[in-house]
C-alpha positions, 0 to 999 in steps of 0.5 A: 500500500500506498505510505502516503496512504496507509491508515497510520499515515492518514490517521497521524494527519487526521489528528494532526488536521485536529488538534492543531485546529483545536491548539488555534483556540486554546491559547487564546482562551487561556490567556482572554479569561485572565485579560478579561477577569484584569479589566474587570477588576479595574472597573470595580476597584475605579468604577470607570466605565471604560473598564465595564466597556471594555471588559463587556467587549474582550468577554464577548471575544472570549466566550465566542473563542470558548465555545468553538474551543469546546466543540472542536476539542471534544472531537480530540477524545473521540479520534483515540478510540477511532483511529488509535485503540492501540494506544488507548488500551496500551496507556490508557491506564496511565494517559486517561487519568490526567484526562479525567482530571481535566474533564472531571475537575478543570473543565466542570470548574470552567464551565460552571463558573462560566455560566455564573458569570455569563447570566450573572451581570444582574444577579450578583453582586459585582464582587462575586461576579468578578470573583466567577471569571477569575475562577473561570481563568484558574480552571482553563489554567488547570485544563491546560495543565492536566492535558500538558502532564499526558502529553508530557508523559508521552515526551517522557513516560515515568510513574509506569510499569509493563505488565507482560501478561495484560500487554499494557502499561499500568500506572505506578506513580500519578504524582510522578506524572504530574509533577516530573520536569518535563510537564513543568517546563512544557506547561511554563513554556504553553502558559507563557505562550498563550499569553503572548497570544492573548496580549498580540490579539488585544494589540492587534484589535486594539490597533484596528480600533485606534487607527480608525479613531473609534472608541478611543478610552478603551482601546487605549487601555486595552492596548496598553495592556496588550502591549505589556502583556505581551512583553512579558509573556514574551520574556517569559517565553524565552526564558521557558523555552530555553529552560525545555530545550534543556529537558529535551536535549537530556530526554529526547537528544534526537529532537534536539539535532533534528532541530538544528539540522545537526547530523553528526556530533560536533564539540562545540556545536553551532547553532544553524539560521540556515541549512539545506542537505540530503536526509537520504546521506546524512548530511547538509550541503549548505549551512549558516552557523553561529558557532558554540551557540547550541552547545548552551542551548543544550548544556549552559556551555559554548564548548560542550559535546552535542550529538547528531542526528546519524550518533543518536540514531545509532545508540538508539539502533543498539537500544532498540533494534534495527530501523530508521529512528529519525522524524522528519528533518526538514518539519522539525528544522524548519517548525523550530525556525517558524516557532521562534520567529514568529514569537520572535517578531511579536515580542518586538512589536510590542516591545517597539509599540510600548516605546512609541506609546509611553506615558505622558510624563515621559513625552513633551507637553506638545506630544501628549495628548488627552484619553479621547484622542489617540496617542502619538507614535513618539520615537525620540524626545521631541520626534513623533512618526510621520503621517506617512510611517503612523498608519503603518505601525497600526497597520503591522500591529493589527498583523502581529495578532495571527503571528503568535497563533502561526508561532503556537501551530508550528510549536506543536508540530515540532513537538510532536513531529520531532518525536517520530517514529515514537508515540511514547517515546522508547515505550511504543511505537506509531505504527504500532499504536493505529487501530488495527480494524480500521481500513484505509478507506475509513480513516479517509472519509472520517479525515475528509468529514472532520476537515470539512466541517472545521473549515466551515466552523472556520468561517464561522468562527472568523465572521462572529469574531469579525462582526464584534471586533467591528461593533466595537465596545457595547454602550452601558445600561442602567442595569451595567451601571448600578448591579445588584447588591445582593445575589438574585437581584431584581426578581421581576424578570425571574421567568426569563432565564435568558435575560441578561446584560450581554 
């Protein structure tokens, strides 16, 4: 049979297809329950109304991100009884209880305090409302982390044993599982990626807003808290990221050369911009280095050893037994590259946003200007851009909002991908872990379905996300203004379950 279609083939392309599309949601959903739950504890610590402005706007945004996150991440669950009954019955013992632990606990916690805030806006007091998303921001926190703790211990499995007799793998330690160093570093790594993600998609809206002069107050704050959010997040993303390169160059040495293109073990070893060469000869025929650089990645020394690509797979030939223990050079080498480069480019607009946009009192009276006007781009002291150069800040600014989401995508297909021919590295195997009864054919449909209907949820998704950023802030009501002080509110509209702010 066809490689490019066997089942294993279409189904590694089928969950792919599905969880990157699933990870688009994710971060943001993570990121906007805390942004949000922030504006709306400034409302209610100043009771200025362009933070309930503002916090009505980002929470529309998010609830409309949440819910297309839901519906496409249920489908995730479903593909491991489908296409991967191997898997399942191999670690499901062990992979399904971080999952439980997510569904049971983080997701239940979510969604019930989701609903209290949502219908809430006339029936709690403000206080307690507030209290309800932030509670909704610390469960899509535990969610994450859970899901991060399984896919950790597919990077790395601990806190197992095989039971020769069943044929499976059983769990020995779930504390290990959710504890060990790689799902610590993966999830500080995630956490502070979907924050970048979370702080460019309120630069980006804010931007649009502000060049067209609309709704001003809050977008400019909005933006101030993008902006400095995404300077932060992006340091922090940095710094996790070099803190998990360091836990996959001990785990998984092989991701780690796959990264760099690096095909035999050089001390010290460079890090490569740019590389071209044969995967079938084991070498590159072109490369642009920086010399000693991935030797620090990997051990906090410019002259350490680094493996290669043809020694890892070597060691593991001898460890395992004969085959072809190297993923796909050129998806790893270059998702690596597309990864930090559009983290990368986000982090320095909004570091270059936050100096073009300081505060007042670091600017000449003649460039400040008052909350209802928007803020000059002032790139020296006395020296704002020109009318020429403004637009196109907040043009590439309005950008910068899909360069994280791209950054996310092509993290994930590294990790994943750079793990190959492994679905739980040195325990099974992908081709070993496909549903055996499932036919080509079916996995065909199934995959062409399934894509089909998120590239219509796509349009959804973007029309409803198009027509709120457009509509901007919603005006304020009496209602919004003056909330109840005592829980249950007015009760004259108690037979209309759906009466509420939004």
């Amino acid at each position: 049979m066809d490689l490019a279609l066997a089942p294993e083939t279409l189904a590694r392309w089928q969950f792919g297809i599905t969880t990157v599309y699933h990870f688009l949601f994710v971060p943001l959903t993570i990121s906007l329950a805390a942004l949000t739950a922030g504006l709306q504890t400034a409302w209610v610590r100043t009771e200025k109304e362009k933070y309930l402005r503002a916090t009505k706007f980002w929470g529309k945004l998010f609830l409309i991100n949440i819910a297309m996150g839901v519906v496409t991440g249920i489908v995730q669950e479903f593909q491991f009884g489908m296409n991967w009954s191997d898997y399942s019955r191999f670690v499901g013992d062990i992979f399904g209880a971080p999952l439980a632990f997510e569904a049971l606990i983080a997701f239940f916690f979510e969604s019930t305090f989701i609903g209290l805030w949502i219908f809430g806006w006339d029936k709690l007091p403000k206080k307690i409302h507030l209290a309800c998303i932030w509670m909704v921001s610390i469960g899509t926190i535990l969610s994450a982390y859970f899901i991060l703790a399984a896919n950790s211990w597919m990077q790395h499995p601990v806190g197992y044993k095989i039971d020769k007799v069943k044929g499976r793998a059983e769990l020995t330690d779930f504390w290990a599982v959710l504890t060990q160093n790689t799902a610590l570093s993966q999830a500080f790594h995630t956490l502070s990626a979907a924050f970048l993600t979370g702080g460019a998609f309120m630069v980006g809206i804010s931007a649009y807003h502000l060049a067209r002069r609309k709704h001003i107050r809050e977008m400019k704050t909005s933006l101030r808290l993008g902006l400095i959010t995404v300077v932060i997040a992006g340091l922090l993303t940095a710094v996790s990221g070099d803190t998990l390169g360091k836990v996959m160059f001990k785990q998984q040495p092989m991701k780690m050369a796959a990264a760099e293109a690096l095909w035999d073990g050089q001390k010290p070893a460079p890090f490569s911009i740019f590389a071209y060469g044969d995967v079938d000869k084991g070498h590159n025929t072109v490369a642009i280095e920086i010399p000693g650089v991935l030797s620090f990645l990997a051990n906090d020394d410019f002259t350490s050893y680094v493996p290669g690509i043809n020694d890892v797979d070597k060691a593991e030939q001898q460890k395992f037994g004969p085959g072809d223990y190297r993923p796909n050079i050129p998806v790893a080498f270059w998702g690596f590259r597309w990864m930090i480069g559009f983290g990368m480019a986000s982090f320095a607009i909004g570091l270059a946003g936050l100096w073009l946009t300081r505060r007042k009192f670091m600017l000449p009276q003649h460039l400040r200007v008052g909350d209802d006007e928007v803020p000059h781009l002032v790139l020296f002291k006395n020296k704002a851009l020109s009318p020429k150069l403004t637009p196109w800040y907040w043009r590439i600014a309005t950008w910068t909002l899909a360069f994280p989401l791209i950054a996310n995508s092509w993290g994930w297909i590294f990790t994943e991908m750079g793990r190959q021919p492994w679905v739980v590295y040195g325990v099974l195997r992908t081709r070993d872990a496909v549903s055996p009864g499932v036919s080509q054919g079916e996995v065909l449909t199934s995959m062409t379905v399934f894509t089909a209907l998120y590239a219509i949820l796509a349009v959804v998704e973007v029309k409803l996300l198009a027509k709120y950023v457009k509509a901007g802030p919603p005006e304020l009501t009496e209602a919004d203004l003056n909330p109840p002080t005592k829980i249950g509110g007015d009760t004259s509209d108690a037979d209309k379950p759906m009466a509420f702010s939004y």
